[in-house]
PyMOL commands that place a pseudoatom at each C-alpha (Angstrom):
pseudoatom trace, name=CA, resn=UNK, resi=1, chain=A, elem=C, hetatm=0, pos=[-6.951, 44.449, -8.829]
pseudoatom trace, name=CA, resn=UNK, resi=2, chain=A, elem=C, hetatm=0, pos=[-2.862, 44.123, -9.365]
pseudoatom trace, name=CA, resn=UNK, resi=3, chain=A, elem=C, hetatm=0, pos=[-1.079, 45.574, -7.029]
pseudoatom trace, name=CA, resn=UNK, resi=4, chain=A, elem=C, hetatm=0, pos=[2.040, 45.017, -4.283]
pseudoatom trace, name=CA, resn=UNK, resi=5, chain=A, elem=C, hetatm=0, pos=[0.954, 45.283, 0.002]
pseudoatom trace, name=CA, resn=UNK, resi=6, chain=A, elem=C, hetatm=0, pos=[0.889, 49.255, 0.183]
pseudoatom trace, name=CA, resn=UNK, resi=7, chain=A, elem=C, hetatm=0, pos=[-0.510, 50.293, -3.090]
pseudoatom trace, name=CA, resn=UNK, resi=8, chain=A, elem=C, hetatm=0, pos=[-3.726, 51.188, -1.611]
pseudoatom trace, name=CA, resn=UNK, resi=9, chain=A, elem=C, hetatm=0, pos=[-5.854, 48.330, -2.894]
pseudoatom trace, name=CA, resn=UNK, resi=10, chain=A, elem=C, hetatm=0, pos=[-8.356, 48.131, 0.054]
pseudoatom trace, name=CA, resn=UNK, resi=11, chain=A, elem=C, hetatm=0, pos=[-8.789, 51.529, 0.408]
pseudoatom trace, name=CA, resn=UNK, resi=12, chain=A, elem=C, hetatm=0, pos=[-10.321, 51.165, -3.146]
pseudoatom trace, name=CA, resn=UNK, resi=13, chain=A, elem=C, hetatm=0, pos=[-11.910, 48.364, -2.202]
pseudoatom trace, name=CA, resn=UNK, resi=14, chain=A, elem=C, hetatm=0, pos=[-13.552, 49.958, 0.176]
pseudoatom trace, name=CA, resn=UNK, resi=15, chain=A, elem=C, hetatm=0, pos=[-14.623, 52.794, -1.409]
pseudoatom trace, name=CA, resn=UNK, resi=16, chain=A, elem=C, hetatm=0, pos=[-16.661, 50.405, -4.074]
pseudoatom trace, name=CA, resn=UNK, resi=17, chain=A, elem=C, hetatm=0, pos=[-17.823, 48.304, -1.206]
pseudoatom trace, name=CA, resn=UNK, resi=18, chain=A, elem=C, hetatm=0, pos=[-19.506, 52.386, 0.141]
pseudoatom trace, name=CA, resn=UNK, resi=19, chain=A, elem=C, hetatm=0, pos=[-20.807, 52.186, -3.656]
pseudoatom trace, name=CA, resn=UNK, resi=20, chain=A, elem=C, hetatm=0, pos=[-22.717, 49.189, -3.328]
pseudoatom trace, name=CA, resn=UNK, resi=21, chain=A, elem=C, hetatm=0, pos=[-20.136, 46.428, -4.334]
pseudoatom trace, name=CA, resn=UNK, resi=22, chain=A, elem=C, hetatm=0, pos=[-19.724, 43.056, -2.212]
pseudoatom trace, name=CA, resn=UNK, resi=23, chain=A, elem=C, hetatm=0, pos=[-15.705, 43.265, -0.800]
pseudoatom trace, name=CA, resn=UNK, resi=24, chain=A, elem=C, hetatm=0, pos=[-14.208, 40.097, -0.701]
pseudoatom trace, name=CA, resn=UNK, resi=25, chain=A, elem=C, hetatm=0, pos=[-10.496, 39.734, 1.191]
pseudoatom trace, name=CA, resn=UNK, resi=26, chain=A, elem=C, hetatm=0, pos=[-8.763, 36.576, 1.089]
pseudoatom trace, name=CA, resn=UNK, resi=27, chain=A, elem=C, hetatm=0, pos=[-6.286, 38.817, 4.216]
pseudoatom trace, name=CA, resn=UNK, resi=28, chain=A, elem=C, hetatm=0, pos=[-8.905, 39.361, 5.927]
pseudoatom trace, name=CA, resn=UNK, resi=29, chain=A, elem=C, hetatm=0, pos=[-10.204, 35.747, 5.795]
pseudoatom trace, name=CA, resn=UNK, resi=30, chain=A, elem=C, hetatm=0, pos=[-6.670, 34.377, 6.337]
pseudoatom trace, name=CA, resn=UNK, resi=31, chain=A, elem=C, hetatm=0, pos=[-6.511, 36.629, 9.601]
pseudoatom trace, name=CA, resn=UNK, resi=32, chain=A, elem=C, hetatm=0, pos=[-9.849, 35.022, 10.729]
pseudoatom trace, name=CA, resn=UNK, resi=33, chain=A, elem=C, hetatm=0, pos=[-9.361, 31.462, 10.287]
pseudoatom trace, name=CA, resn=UNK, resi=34, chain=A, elem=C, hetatm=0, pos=[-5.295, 31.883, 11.304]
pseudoatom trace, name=CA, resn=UNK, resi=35, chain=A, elem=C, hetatm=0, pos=[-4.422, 34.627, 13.121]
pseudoatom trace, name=CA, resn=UNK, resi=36, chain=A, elem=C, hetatm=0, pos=[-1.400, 36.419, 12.524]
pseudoatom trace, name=CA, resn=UNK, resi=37, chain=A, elem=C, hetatm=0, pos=[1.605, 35.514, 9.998]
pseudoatom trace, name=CA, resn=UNK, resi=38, chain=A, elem=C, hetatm=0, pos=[4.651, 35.229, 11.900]
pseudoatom trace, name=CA, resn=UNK, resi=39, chain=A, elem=C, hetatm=0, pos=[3.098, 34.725, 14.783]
pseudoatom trace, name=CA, resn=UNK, resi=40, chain=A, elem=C, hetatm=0, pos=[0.097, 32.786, 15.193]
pseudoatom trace, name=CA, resn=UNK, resi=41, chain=A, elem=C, hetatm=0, pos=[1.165, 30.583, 12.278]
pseudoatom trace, name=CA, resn=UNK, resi=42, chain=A, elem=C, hetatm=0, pos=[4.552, 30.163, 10.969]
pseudoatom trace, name=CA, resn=UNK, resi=43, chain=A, elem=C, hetatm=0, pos=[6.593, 32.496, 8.252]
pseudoatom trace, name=CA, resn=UNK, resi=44, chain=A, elem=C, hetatm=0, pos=[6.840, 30.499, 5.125]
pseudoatom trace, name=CA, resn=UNK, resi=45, chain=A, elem=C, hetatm=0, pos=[3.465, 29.238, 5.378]
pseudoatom trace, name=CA, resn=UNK, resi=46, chain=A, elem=C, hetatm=0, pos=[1.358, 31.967, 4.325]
pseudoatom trace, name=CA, resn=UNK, resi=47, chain=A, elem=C, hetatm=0, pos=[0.718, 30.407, 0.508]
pseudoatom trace, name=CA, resn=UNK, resi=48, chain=A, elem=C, hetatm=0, pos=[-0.025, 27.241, 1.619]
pseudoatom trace, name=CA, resn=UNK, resi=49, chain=A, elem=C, hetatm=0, pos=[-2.731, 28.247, 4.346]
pseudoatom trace, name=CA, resn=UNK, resi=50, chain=A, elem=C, hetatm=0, pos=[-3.169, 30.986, 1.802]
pseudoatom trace, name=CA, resn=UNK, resi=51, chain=A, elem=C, hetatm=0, pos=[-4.614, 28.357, -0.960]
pseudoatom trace, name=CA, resn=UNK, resi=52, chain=A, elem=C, hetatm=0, pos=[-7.768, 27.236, 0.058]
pseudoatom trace, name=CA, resn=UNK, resi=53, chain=A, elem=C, hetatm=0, pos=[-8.906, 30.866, 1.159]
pseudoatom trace, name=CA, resn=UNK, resi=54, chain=A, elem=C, hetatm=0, pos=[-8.751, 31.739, -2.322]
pseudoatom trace, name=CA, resn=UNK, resi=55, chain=A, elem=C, hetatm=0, pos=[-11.178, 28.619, -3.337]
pseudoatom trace, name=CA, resn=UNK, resi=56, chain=A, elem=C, hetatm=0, pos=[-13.477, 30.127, -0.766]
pseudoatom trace, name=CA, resn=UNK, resi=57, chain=A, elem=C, hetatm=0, pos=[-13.348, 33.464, -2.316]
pseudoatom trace, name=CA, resn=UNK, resi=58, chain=A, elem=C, hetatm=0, pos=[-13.405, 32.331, -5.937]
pseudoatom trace, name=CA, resn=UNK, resi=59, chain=A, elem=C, hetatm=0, pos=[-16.422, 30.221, -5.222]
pseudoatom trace, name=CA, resn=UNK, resi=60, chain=A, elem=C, hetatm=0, pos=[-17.742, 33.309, -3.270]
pseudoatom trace, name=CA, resn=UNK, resi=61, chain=A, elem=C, hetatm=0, pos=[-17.670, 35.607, -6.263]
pseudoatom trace, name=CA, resn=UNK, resi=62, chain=A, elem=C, hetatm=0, pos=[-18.730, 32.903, -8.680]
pseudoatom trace, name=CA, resn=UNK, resi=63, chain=A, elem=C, hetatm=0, pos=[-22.130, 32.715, -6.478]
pseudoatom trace, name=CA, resn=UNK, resi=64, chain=A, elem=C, hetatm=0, pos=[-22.254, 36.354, -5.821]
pseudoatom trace, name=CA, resn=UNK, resi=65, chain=A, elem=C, hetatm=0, pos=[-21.842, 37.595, -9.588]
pseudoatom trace, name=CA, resn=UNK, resi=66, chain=A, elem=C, hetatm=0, pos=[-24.436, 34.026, -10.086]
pseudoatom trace, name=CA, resn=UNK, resi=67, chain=A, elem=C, hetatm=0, pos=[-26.850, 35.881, -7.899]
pseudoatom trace, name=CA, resn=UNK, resi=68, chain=A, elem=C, hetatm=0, pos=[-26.965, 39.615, -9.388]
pseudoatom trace, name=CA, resn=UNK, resi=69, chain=A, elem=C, hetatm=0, pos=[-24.387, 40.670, -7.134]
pseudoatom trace, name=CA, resn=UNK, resi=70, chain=A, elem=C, hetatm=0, pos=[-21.416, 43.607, -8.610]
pseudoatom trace, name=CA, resn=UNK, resi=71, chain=A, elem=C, hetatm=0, pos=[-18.021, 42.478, -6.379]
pseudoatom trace, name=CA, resn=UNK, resi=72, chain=A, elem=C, hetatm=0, pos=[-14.644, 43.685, -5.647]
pseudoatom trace, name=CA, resn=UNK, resi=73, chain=A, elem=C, hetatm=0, pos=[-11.628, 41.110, -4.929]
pseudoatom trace, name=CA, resn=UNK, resi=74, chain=A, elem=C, hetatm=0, pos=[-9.257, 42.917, -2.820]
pseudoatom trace, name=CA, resn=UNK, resi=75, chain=A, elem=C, hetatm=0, pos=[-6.227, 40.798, -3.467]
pseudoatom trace, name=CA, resn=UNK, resi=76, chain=A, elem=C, hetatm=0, pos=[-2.947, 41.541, -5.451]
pseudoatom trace, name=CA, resn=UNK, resi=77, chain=A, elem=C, hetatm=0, pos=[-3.942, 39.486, -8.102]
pseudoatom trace, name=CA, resn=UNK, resi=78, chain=A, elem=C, hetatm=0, pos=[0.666, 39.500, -8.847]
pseudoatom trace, name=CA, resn=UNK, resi=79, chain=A, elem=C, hetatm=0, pos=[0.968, 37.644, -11.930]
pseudoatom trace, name=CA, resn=UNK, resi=80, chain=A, elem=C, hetatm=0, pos=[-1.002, 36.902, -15.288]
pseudoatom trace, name=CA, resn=UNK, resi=81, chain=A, elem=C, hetatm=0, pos=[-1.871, 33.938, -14.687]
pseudoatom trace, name=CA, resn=UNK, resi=82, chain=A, elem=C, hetatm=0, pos=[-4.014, 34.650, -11.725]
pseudoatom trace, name=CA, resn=UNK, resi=83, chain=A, elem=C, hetatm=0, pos=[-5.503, 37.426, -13.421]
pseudoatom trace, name=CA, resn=UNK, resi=84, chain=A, elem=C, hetatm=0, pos=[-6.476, 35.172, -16.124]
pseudoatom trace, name=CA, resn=UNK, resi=85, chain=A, elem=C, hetatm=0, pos=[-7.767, 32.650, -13.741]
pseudoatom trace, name=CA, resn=UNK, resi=86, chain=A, elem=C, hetatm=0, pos=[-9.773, 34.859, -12.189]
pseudoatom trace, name=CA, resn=UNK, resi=87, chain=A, elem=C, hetatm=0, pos=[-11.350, 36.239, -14.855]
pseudoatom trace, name=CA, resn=UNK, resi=88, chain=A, elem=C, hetatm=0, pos=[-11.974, 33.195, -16.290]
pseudoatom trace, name=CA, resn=UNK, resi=89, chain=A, elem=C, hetatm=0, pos=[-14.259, 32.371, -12.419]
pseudoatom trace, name=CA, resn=UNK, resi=90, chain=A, elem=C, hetatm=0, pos=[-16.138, 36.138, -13.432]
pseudoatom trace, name=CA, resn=UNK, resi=91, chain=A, elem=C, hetatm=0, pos=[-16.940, 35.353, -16.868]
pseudoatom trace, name=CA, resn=UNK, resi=92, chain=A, elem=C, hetatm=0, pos=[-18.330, 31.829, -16.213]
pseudoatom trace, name=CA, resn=UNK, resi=93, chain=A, elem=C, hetatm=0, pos=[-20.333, 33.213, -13.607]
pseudoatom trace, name=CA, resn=UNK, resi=94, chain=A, elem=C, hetatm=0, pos=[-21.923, 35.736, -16.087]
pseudoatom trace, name=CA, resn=UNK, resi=95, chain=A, elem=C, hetatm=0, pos=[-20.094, 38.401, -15.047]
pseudoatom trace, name=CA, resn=UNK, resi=96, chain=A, elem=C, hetatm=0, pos=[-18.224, 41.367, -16.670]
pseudoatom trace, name=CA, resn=UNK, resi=97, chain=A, elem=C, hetatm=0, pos=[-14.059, 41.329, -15.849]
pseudoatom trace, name=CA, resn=UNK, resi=98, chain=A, elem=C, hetatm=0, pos=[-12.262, 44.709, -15.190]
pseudoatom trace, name=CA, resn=UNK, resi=99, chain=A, elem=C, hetatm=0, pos=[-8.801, 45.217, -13.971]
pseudoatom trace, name=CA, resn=UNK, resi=100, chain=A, elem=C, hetatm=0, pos=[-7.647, 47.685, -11.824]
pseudoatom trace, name=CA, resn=UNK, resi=101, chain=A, elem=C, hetatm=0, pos=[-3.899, 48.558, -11.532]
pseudoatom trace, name=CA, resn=UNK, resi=102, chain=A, elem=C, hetatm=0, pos=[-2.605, 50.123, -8.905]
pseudoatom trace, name=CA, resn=UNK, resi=103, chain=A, elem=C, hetatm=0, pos=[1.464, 50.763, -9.461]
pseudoatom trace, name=CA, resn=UNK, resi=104, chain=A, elem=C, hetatm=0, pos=[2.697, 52.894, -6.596]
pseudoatom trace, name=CA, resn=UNK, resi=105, chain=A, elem=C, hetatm=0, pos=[6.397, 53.496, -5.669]
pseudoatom trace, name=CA, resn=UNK, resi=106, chain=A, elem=C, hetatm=0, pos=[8.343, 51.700, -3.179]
pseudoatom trace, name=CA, resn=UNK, resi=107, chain=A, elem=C, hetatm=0, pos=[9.117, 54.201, -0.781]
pseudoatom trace, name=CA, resn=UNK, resi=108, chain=A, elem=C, hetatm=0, pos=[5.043, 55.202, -0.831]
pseudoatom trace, name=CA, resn=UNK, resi=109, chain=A, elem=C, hetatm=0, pos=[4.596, 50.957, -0.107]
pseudoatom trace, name=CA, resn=UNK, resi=110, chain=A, elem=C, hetatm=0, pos=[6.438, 50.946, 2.545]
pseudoatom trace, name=CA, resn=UNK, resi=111, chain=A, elem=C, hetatm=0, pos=[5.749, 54.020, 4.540]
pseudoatom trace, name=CA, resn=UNK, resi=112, chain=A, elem=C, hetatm=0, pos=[2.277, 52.407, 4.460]
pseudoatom trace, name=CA, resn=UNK, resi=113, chain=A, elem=C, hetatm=0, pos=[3.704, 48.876, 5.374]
pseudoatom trace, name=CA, resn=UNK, resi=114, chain=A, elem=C, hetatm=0, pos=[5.437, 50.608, 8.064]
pseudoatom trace, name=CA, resn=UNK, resi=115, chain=A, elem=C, hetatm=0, pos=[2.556, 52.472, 9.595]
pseudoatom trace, name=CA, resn=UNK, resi=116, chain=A, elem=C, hetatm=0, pos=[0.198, 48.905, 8.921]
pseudoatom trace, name=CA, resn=UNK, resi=117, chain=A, elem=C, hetatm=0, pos=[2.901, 47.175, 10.503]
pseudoatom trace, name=CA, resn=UNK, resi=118, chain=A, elem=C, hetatm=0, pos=[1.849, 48.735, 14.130]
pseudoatom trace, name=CA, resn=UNK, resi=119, chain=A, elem=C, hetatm=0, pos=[-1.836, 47.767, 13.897]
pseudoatom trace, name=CA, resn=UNK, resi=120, chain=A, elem=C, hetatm=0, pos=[-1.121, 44.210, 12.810]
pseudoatom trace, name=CA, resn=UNK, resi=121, chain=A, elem=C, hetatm=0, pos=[-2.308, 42.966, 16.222]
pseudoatom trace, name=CA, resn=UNK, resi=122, chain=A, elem=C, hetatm=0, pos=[-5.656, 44.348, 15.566]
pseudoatom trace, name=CA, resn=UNK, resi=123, chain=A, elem=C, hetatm=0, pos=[-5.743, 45.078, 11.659]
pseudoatom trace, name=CA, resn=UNK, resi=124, chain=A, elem=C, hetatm=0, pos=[-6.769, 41.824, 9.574]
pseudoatom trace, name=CA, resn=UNK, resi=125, chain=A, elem=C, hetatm=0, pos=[-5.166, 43.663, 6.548]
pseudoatom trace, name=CA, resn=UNK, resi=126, chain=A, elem=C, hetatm=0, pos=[-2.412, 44.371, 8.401]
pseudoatom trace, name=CA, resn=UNK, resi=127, chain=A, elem=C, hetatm=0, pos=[0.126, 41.268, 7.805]
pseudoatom trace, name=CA, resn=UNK, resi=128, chain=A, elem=C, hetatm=0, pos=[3.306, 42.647, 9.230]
pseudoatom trace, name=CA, resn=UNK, resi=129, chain=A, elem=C, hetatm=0, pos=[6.273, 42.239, 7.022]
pseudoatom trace, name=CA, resn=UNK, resi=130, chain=A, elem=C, hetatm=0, pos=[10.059, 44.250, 7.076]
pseudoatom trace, name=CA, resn=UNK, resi=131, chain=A, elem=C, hetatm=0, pos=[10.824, 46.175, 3.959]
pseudoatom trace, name=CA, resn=UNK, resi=132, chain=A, elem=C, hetatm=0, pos=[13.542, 42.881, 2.545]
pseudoatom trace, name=CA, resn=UNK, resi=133, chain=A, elem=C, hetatm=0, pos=[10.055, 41.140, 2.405]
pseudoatom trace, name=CA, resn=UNK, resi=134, chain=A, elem=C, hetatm=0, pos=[9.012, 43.865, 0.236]
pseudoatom trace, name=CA, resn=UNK, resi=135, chain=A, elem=C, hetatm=0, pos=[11.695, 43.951, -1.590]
pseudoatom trace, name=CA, resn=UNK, resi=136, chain=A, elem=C, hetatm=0, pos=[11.700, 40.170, -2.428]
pseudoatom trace, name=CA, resn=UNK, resi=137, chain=A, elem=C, hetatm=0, pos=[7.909, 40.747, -3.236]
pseudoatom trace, name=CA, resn=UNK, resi=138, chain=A, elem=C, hetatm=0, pos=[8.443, 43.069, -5.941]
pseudoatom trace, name=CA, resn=UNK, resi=139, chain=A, elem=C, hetatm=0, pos=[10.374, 40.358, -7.541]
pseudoatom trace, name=CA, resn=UNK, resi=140, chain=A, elem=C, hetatm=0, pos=[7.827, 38.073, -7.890]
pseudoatom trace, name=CA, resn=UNK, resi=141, chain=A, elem=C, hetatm=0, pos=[4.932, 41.256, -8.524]
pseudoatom trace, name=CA, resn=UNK, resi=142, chain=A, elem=C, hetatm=0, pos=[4.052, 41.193, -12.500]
pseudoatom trace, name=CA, resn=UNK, resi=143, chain=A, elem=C, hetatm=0, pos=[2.185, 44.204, -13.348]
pseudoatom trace, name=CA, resn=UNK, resi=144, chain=A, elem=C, hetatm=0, pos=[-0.056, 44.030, -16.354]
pseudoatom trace, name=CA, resn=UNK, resi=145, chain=A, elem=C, hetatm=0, pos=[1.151, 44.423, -19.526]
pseudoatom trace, name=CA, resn=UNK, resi=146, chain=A, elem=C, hetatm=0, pos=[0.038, 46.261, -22.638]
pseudoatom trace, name=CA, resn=UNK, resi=147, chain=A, elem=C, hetatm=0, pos=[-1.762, 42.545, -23.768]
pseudoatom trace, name=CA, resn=UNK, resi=148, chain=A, elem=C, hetatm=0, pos=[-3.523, 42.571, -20.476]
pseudoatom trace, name=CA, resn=UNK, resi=149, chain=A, elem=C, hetatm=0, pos=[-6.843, 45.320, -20.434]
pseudoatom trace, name=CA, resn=UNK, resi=150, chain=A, elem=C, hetatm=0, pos=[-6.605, 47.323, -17.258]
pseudoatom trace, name=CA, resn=UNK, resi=151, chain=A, elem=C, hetatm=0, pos=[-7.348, 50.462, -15.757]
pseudoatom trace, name=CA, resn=UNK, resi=152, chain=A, elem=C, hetatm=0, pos=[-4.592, 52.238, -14.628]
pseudoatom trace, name=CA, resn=UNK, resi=153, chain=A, elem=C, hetatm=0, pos=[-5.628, 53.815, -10.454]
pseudoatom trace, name=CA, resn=UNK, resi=154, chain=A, elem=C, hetatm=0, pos=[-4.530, 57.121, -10.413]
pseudoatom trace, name=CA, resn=UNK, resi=155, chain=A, elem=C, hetatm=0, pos=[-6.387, 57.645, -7.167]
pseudoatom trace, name=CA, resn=UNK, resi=156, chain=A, elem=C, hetatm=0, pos=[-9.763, 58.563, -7.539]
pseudoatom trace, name=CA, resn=UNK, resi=157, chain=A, elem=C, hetatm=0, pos=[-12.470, 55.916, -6.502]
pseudoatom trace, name=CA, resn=UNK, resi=158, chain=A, elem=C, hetatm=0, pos=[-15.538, 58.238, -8.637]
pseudoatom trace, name=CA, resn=UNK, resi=159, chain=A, elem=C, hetatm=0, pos=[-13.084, 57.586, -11.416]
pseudoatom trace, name=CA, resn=UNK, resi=160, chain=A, elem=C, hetatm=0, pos=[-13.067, 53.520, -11.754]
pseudoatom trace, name=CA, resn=UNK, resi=161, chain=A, elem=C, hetatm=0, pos=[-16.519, 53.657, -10.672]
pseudoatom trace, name=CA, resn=UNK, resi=162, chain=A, elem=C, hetatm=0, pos=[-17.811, 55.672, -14.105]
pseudoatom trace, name=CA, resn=UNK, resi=163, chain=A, elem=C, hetatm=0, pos=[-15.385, 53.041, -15.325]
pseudoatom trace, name=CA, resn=UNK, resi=164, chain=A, elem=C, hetatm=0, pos=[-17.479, 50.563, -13.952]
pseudoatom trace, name=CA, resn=UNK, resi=165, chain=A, elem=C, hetatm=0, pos=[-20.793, 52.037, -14.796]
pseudoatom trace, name=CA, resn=UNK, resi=166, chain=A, elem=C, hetatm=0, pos=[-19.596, 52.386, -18.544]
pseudoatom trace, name=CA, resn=UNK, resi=167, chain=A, elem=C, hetatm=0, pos=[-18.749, 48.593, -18.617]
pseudoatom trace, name=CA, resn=UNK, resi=168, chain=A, elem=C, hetatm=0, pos=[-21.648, 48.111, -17.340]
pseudoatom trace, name=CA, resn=UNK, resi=169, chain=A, elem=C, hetatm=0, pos=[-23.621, 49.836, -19.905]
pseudoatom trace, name=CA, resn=UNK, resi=170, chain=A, elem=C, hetatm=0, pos=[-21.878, 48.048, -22.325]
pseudoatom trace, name=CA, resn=UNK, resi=171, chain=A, elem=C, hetatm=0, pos=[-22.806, 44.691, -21.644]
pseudoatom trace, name=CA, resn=UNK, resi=172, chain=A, elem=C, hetatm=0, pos=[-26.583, 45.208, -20.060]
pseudoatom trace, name=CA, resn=UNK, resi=173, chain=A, elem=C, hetatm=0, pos=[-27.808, 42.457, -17.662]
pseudoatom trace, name=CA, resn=UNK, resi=174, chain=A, elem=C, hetatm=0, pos=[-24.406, 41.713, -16.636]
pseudoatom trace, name=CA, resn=UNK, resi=175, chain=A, elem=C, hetatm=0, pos=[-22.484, 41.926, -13.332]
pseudoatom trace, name=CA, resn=UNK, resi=176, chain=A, elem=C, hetatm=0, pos=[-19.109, 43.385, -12.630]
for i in range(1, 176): cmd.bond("trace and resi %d" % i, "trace and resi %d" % (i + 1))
show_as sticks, trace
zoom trace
């Protein structure tokens, strides 16, 4: 997926993972092994703690696509050349890339942020963050381009799955 925090990426993700696709979150794994940004570990450390999380999940989906397994990475995925990376782990593995895009408004973002914000004791997708932080995010947030196959998520789950399922029949005997 590439998207900003708000866009609605893990409530896709976890519509797939309903549909029979393995959900792996690096947030939900940095929550686990850290706690809590900004509180339980310092602000300004999140990439750096963030960076071996997302060897653990790369070499996740490399054995899950390895062993038959259809997976959804619910991470921003900001710039192109983490998109290419990644695809480059799916393909090796044997399986079949697709990109999901998921550009929604800032106001939209942050009402969610705002509501996440107040479960971020209890929510491991919840990393609280103030709307500057958003801002600055957006900065560094490089949507795909015309170059870069995607699918643009206009908010219907059924609709990337028939995506899916058409890739899939594409390419038989391979994994998504």
């Amino acid at each position: 997926m590439a998207g900003m925090p708000g866009a609605g990426k893990t409530t896709l993700a976890r519509a797939l993972e309903q549909a029979g696709l393995v959900r792996l979150c690096p947030d939900e794994e940095m929550f686990r092994r850290y706690g809590h940004y900004g509180r339980d570990f310092p602000r300004g450390e999140f990439r750096v703690r963030e960076a071996p999380v997302l060897r653990s999940a790369a070499d996740a989906l490399r054995r899950l696509l390895a062993s038959g397994r259809d997976v959804v990475v619910d991470h921003g995925f900001w710039t192109p050349e983490d998109r290419a990376e990644w695809k480059a782990n799916i393909l090796e593995a044997g399986g079949i890339p697709m990109l999901v895009y998921l550009p929604v408004p800032h106001e939209v973002r942050w009402d969610r942020i705002r509501e996440r914000n107040s479960k971020s004791l209890v929510d491991p997708n919840s990393i609280e963050f103030s709307e500057d932080d958003l801002l600055r995010f957006a900065g560094r947030f490089h949507g795909p381009s015309g170059a870069e196959p995607h699918v643009l998520y206009a908010g219907s789950p059924d609709l990337i799955l028939a995506e899916l399922h058409a890739l899939r029949s594409e390419t038989p005997g391979d994994q998504l």
